[in-house]
Structure formats: structure tokens, C-alpha cells
FIMARKOL-406517 format. One record per residue: residue number from 1; x, y, z of N, C-alpha, C, O in turn. Coordinates in steps of 0.001 Angstrom, whole numbers, plus 524288, in hexadecimal, padded with zeros to 5 digits. Each point is the difference from the previous one (the first is absolute). Layout:
NUM, X, Y, Z, X, Y, Z, X, Y, Z, X, Y, Z
...
This chain:
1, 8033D, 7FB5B, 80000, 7FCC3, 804A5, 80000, 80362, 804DB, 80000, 80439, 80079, 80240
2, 7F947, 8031E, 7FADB, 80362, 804EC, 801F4, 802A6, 802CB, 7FAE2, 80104, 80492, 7FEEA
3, 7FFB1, 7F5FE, 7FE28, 8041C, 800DC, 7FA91, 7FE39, 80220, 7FBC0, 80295, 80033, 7FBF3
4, 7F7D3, 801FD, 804A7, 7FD4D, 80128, 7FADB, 7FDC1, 7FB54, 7FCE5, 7FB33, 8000E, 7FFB8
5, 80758, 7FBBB, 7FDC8, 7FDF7, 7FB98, 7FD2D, 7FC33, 7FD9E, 80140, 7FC69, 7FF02, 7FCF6
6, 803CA, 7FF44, 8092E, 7FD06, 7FCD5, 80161, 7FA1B, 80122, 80063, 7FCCC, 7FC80, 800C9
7, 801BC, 80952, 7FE88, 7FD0A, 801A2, 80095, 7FA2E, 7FF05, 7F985, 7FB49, 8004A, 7FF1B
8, 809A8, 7FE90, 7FE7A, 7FD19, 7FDC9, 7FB2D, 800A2, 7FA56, 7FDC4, 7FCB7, 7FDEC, 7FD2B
9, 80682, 8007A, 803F3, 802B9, 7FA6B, 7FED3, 80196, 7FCFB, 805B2, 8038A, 80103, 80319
10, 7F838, 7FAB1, 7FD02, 801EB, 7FB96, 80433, 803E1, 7FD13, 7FE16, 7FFC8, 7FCAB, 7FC8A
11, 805AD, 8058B, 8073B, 803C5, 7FB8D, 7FDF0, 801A3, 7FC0C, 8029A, 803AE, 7FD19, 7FEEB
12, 7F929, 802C1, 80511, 80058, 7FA8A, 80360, 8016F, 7F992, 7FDE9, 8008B, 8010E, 7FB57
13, 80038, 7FA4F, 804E8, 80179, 7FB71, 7FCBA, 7FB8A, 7FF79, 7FD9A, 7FCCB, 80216, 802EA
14, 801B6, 7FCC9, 7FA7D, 7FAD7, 7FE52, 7FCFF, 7FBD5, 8058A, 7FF71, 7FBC8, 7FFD0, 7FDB3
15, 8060B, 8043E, 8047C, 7FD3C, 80412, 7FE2D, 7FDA1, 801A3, 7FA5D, 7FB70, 800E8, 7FEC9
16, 80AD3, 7FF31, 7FD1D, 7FE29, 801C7, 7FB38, 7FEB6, 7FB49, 7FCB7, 80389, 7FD13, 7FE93
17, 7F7CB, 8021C, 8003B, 7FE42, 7FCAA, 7FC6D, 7FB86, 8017C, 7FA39, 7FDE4, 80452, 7FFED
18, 8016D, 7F91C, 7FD22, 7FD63, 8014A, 7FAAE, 80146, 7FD9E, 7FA6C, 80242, 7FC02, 7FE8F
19, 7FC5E, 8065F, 80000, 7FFBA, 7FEA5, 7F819, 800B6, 8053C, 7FE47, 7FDDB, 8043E, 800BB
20, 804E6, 7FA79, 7FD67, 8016C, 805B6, 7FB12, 7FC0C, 7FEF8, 7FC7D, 7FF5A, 7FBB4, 7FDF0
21, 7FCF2, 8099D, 80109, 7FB13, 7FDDA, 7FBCC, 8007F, 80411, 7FC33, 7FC7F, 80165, 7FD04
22, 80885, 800A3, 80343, 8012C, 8035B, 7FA9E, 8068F, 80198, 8005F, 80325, 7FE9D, 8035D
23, 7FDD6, 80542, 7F750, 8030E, 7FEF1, 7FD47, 803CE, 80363, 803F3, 7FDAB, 80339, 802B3
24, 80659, 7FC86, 7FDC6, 803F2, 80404, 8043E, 80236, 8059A, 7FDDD, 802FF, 7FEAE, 7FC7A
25, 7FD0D, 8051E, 803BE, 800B9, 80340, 7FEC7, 806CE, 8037E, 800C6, 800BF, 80288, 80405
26, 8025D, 7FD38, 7F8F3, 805AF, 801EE, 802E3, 7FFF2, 80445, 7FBCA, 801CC, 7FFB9, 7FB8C
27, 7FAD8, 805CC, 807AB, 8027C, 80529, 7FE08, 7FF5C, 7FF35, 7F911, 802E5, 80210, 7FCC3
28, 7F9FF, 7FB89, 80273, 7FBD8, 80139, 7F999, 80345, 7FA17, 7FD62, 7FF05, 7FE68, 7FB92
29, 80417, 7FF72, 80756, 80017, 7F9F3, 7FEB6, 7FE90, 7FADE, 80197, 801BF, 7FD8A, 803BF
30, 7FA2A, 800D0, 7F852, 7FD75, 7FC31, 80366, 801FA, 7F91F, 7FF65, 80010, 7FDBA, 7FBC3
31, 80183, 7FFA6, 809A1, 80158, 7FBB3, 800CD, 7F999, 7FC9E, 7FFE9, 7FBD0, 80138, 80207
32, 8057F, 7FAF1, 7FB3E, 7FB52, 7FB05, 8019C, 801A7, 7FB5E, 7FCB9, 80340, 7FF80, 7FC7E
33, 7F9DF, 7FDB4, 80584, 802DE, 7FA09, 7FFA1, 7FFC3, 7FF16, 7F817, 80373, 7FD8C, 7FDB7
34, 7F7A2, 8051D, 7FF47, 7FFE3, 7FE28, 7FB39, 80571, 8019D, 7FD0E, 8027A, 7FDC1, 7FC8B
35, 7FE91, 807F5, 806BC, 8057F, 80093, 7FCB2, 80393, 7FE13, 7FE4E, 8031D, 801F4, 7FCE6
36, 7FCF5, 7F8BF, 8056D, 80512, 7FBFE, 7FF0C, 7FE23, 7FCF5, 7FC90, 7FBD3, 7FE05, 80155
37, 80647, 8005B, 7F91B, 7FD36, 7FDB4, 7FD9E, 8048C, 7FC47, 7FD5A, 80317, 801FC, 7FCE5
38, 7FD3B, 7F859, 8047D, 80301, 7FD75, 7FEBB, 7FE85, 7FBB5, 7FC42, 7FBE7, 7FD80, 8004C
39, 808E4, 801A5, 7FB0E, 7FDED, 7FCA4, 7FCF8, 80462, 7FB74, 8002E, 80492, 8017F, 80027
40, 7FA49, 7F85E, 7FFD8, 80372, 7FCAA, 80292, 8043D, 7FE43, 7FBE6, 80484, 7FE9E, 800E7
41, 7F940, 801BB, 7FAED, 8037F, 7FE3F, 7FC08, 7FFFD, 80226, 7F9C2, 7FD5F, 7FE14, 7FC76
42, 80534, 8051F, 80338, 80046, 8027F, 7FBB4, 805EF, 8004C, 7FBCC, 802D0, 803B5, 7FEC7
43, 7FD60, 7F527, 7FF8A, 80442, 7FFDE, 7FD35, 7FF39, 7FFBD, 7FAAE, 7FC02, 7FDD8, 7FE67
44, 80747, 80412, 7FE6A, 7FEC0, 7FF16, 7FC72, 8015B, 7FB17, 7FC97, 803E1, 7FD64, 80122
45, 7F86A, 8010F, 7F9F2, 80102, 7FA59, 7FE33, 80454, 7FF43, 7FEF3, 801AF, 7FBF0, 801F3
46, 802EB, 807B3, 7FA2D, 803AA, 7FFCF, 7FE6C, 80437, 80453, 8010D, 7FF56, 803FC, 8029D
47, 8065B, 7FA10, 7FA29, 80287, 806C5, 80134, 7FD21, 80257, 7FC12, 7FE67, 7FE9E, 7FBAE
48, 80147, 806B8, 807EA, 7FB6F, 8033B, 7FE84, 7FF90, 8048F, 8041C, 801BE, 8004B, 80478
49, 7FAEF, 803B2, 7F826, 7FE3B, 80320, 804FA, 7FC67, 8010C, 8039C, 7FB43, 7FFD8, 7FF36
50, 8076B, 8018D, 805F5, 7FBBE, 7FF0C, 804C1, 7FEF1, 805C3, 7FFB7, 80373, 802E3, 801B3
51, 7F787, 7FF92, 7FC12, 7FDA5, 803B4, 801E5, 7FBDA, 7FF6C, 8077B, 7FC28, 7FDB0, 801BC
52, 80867, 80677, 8005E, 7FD7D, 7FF4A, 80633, 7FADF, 8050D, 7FDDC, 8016F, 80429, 7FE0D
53, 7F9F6, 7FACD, 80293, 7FC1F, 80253, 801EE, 7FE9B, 80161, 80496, 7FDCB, 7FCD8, 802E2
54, 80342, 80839, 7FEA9, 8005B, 80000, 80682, 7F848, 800B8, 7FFAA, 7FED1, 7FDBD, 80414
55, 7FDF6, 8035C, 7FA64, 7FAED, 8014D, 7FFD2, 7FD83, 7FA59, 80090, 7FB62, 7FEEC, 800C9
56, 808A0, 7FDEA, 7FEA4, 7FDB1, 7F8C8, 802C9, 8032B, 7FD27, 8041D, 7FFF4, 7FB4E, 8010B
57, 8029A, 8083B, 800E9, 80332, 7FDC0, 8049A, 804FF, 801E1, 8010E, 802B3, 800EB, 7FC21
58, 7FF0D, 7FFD2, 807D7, 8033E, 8029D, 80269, 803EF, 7FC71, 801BD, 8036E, 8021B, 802A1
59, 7FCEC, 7FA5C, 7FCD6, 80452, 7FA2E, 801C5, 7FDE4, 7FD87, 7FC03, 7FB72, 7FFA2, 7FE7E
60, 80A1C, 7FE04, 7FF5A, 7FEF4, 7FCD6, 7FB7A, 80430, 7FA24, 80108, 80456, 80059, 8020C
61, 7F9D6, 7FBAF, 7FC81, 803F6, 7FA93, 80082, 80395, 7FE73, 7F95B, 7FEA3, 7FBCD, 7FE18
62, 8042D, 8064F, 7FFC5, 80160, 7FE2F, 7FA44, 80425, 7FD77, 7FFCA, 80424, 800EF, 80241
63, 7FAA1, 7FB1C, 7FA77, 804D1, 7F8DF, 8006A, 80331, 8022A, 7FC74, 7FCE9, 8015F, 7FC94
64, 809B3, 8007D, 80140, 801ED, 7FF6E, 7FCE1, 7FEE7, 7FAE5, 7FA88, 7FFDD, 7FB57, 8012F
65, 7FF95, 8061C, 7FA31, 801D7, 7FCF9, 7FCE3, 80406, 7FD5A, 800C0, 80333, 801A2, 80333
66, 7FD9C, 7FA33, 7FA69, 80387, 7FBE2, 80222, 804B0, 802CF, 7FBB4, 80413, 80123, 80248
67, 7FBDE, 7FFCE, 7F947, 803F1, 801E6, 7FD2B, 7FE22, 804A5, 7FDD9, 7FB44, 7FFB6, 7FF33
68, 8072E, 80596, 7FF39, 7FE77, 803EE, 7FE25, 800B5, 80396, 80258, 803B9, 7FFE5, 8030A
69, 7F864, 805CF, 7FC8A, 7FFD9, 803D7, 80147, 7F9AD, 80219, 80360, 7FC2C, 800BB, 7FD2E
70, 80365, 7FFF4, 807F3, 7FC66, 803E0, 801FA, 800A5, 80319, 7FF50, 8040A, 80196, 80213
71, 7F853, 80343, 7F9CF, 7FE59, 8060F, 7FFF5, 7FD05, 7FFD0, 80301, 7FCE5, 7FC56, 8002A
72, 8030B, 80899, 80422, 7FDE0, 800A9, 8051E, 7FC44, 805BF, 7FCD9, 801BA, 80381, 7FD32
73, 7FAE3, 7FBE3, 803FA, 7FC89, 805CA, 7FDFC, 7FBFB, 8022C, 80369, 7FC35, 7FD32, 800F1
74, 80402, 806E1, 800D8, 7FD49, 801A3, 804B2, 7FB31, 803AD, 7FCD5, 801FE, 802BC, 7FC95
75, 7F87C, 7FDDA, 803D1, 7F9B5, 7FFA9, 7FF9D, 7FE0A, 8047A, 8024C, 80422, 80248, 800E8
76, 7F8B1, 8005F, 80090, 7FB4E, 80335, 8029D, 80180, 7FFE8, 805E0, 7FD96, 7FEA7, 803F0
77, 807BD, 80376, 7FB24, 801E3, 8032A, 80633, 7FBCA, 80683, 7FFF0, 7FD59, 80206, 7FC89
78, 80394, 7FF34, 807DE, 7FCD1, 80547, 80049, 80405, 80491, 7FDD0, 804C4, 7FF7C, 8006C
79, 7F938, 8044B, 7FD97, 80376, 8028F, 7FE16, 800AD, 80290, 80209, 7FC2B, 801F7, 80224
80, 80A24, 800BE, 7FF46, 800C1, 804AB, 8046A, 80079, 7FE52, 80590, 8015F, 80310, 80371
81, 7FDBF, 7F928, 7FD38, 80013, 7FE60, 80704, 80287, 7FABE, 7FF65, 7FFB8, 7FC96, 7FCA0
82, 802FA, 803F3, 80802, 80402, 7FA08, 80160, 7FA73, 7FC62, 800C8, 7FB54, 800B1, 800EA
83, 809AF, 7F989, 7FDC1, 7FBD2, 7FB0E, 80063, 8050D, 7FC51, 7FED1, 803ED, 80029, 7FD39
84, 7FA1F, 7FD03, 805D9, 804C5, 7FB42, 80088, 7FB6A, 7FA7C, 80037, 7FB75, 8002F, 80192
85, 80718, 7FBB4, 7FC96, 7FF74, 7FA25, 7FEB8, 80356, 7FCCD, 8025E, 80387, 8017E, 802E8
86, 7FB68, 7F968, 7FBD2, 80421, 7FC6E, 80197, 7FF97, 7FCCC, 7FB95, 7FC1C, 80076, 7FD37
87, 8080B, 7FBAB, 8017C, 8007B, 7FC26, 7FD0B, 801DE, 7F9CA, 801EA, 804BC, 7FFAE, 800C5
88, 7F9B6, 7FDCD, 7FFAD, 802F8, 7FB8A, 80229, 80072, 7FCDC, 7FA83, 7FCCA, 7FDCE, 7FD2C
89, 808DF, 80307, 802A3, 80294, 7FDFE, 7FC3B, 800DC, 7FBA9, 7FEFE, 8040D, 7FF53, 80280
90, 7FAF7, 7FC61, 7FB40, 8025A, 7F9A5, 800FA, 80306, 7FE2E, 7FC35, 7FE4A, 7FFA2, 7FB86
91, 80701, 7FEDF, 805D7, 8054D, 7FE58, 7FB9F, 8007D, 8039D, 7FD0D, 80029, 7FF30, 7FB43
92, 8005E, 80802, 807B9, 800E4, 8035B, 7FBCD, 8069E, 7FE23, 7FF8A, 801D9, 803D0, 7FDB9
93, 800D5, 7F9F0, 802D5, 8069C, 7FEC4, 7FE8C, 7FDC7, 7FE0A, 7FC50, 80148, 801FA, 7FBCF
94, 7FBE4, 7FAEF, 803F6, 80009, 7FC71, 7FA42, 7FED5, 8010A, 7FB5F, 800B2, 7FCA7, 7FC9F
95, 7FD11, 808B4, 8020A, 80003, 8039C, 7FC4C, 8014D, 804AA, 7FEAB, 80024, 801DA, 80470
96, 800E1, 8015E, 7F909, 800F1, 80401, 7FE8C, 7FC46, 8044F, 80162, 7FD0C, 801F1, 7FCBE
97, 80324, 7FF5B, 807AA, 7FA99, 805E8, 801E6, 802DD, 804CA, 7FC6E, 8044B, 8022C, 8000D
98, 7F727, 7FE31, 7FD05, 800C6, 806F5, 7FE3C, 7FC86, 802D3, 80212, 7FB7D, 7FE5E, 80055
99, 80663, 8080B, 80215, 7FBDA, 8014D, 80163, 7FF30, 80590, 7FF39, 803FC, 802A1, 8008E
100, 7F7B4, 7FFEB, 7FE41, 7FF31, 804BA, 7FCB2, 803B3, 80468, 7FF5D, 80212, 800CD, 80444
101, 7FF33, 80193, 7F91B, 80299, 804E9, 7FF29, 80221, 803F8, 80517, 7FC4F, 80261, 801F3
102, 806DE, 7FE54, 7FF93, 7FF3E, 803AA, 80490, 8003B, 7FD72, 805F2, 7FFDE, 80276, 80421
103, 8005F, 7FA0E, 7FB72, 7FC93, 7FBB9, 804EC, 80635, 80119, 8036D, 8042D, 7FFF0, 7FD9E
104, 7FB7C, 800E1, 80757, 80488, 800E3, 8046E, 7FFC3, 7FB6B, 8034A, 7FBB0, 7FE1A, 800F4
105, 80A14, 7FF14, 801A6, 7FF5A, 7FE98, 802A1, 8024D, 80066, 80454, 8002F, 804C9, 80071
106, 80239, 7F928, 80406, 7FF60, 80194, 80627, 80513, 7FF68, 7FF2A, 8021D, 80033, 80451
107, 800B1, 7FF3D, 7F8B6, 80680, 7FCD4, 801DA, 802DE, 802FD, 7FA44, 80484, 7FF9D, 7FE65
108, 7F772, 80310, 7FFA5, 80275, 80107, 7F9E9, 80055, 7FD95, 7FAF9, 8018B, 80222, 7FBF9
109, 7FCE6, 7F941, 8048A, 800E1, 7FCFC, 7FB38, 7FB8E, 7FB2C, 802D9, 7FFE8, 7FF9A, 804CB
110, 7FC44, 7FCA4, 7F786, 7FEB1, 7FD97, 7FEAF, 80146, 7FC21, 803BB, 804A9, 7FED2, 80005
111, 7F78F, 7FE17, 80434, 80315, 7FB32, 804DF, 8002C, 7FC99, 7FD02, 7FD17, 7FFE5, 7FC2D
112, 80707, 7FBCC, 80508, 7FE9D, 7FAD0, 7FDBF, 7FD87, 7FEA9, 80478, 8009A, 80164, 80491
113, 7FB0B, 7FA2E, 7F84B, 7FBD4, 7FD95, 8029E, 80126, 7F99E, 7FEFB, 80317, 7FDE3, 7FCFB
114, 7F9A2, 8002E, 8064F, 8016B, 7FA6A, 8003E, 7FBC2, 7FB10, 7FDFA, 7FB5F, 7FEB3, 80004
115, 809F8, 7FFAD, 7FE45, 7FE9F, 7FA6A, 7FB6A, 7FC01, 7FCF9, 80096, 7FD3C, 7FEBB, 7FC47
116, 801FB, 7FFC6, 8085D, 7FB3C, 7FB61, 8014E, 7FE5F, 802A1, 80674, 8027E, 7FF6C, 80412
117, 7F90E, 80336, 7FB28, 7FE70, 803AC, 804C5, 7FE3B, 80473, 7FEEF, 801C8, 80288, 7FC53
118, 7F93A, 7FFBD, 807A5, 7FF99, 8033D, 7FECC, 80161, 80695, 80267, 80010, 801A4, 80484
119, 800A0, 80034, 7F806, 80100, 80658, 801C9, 7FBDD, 803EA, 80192, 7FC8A, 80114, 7FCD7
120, 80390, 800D2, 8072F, 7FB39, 802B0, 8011B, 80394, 80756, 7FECC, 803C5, 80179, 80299
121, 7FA18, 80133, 7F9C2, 8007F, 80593, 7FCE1, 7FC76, 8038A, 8025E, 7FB5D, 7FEE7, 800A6
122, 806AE, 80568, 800B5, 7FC58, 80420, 80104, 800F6, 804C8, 7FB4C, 80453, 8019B, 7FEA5
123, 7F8AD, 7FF73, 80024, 801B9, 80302, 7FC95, 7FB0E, 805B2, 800B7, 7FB4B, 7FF28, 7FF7D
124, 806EB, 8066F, 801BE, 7FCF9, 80391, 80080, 80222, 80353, 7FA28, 80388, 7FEE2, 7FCED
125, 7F883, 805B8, 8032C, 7FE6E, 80322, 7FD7F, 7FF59, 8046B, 7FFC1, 7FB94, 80180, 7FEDA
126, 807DD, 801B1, 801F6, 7FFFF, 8063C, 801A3, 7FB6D, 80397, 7FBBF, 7FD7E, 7FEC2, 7FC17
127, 80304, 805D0, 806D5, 7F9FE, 803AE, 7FBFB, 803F6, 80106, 7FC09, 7FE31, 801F9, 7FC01
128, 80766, 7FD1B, 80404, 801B5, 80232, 7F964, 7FF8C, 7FB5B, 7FD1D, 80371, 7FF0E, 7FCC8
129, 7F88C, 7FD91, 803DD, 7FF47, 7FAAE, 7FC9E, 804AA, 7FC2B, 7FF2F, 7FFA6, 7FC29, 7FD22
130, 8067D, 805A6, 806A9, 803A9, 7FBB4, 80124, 7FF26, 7FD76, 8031A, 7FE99, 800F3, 80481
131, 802B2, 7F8B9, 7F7F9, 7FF4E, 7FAE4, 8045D, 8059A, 7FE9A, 80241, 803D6, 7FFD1, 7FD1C
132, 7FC5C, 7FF6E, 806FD, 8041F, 7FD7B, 80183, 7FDF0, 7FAA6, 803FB, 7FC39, 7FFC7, 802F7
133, 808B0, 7FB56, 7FB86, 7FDBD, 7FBCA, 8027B, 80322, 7FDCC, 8052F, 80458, 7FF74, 7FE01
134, 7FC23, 7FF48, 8062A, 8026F, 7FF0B, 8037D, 7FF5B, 7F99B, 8029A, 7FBD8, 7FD98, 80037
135, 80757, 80138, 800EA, 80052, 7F939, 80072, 7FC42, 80088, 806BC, 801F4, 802AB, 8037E
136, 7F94C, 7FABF, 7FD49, 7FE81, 7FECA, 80524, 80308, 7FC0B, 8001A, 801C4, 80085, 80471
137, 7FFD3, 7FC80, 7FA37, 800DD, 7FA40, 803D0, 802A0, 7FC19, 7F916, 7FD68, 80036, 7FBF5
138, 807E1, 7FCBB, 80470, 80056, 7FD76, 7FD9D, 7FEC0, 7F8F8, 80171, 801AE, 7FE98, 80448
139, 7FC1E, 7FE11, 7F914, 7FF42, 7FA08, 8008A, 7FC74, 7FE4A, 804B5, 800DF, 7FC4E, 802F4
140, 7FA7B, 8077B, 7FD36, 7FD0E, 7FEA5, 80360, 7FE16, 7FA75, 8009E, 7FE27, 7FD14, 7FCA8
141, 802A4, 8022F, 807F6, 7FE4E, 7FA26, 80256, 7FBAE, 7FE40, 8006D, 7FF59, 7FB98, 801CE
């Protein structure tokens, strides 16, 4: 008592309880669960190109071709405002990743990725429409 809070919020053990029955609001950005929109497997049949559509998912799973070349092509980002993805990469060593024009990465040059395993990629998006990609995690278990 005394602290101001309590006077509106019981924070006793089991005090605060509920359901969030709408969308959260952070200062004209809104968090809620549909925002995450993940698609599980999005490889392509052959070497070939993987157009990422971020307007169908925001985490993507793509298997390297066994021989060849991945073109990586990025889709219906928002224009003018950051936005970042993920990629979980699988046996990107085992092919040739190309990836769009311009594209930065965390170390300066292009990671090698690994042969049989997969790579989990973060890759954001600044408002000057540069991507740069950064290694989360190599040969996830």
C-alpha cells in the first residue's frame, strides 16, 4: 500500500489474471498473435528461384537443391519501414545461395553455411529498402 499501483492493480500472487481480448497497442504499433505468420515449408522443386513473399509469412523453411544455384528474392515488404524475416535454411552448403543485389551481411561477405543441417538466417530490412542477413544460429539441432 502506499506505492500508488496498488491502488489500481492487485499485485498480490494470483492477483493479476485474464484474457487479452484485443489487439495490444505500442504507441500506434500494434502487437497480436495473427501477426506472425509462418509458412513450414517453402522449398523450391529445383535450382531455381525462391521468391520469399513476406505478405505469406514471415519465417520461411527452404531445402537447398541438391546441386545448383538458390536465387533468394524478397516480395511485398512494406515500403519505407523496417521488417525483418527469418529463413531456416536446410543444406544451404550444398548449393550455391545467390542473393539479391545489394544484400549486406553481418561479417561482410556472404557466411558459409552448412552441408547437411540446417541454418537458421535472420535477415532485416532497413526503410532504405537494404537487406542485410545475419547468421542466428549455425546446424541447428
Amino acid at each position: 500500500m502506499g506505492n500508488g499501483v496498488d491502488n489500481y492493480l492487485d499485485l498480490t500472487p494470483g492477483g493479476l489474471t485474464g484474457v487479452l481480448s484485443t489487439d495490444l497497442d505500442f504507441n500506434g504499433f500494434t502487437a497480436n498473435k495473427t501477426a506472425v505468420r509462418q509458412i513450414a515449408d517453402a522449398s523450391p522443386a529445383d535450382a531455381s528461384t525462391h521468391p520469399f513473399d513476406y505478405s505469406l509469412g514471415d519465417m520461411q523453411k527452404v531445402t537447398c537443391p541438391a546441386v545448383g544455384t538458390l536465387t533468394m528474392s524478397f516480395a511485398n515488404l512494406p515500403i519505407g519501414d523496417v521488417a525483418a524475416f527469418i529463413i531456416d535454411l536446410v543444406n544451404g552448403g550444398d548449393c550455391t545461395v545467390s542473393w539479391p543485389v545489394g544484400t549486406q551481411f553481418d561479417t561482410g561477405i556472404a557466411p558459409t553455411l552448412t552441408v547437411a543441417g540446417t541454418d537458421r538466417l535472420l535477415v532485416i530490412k532497413d526503410s532504405s529498402e537494404v537487406y542485410t542477413v545475419i547468421v542466428s544460429a549455425l546446424d541447428i539441432k
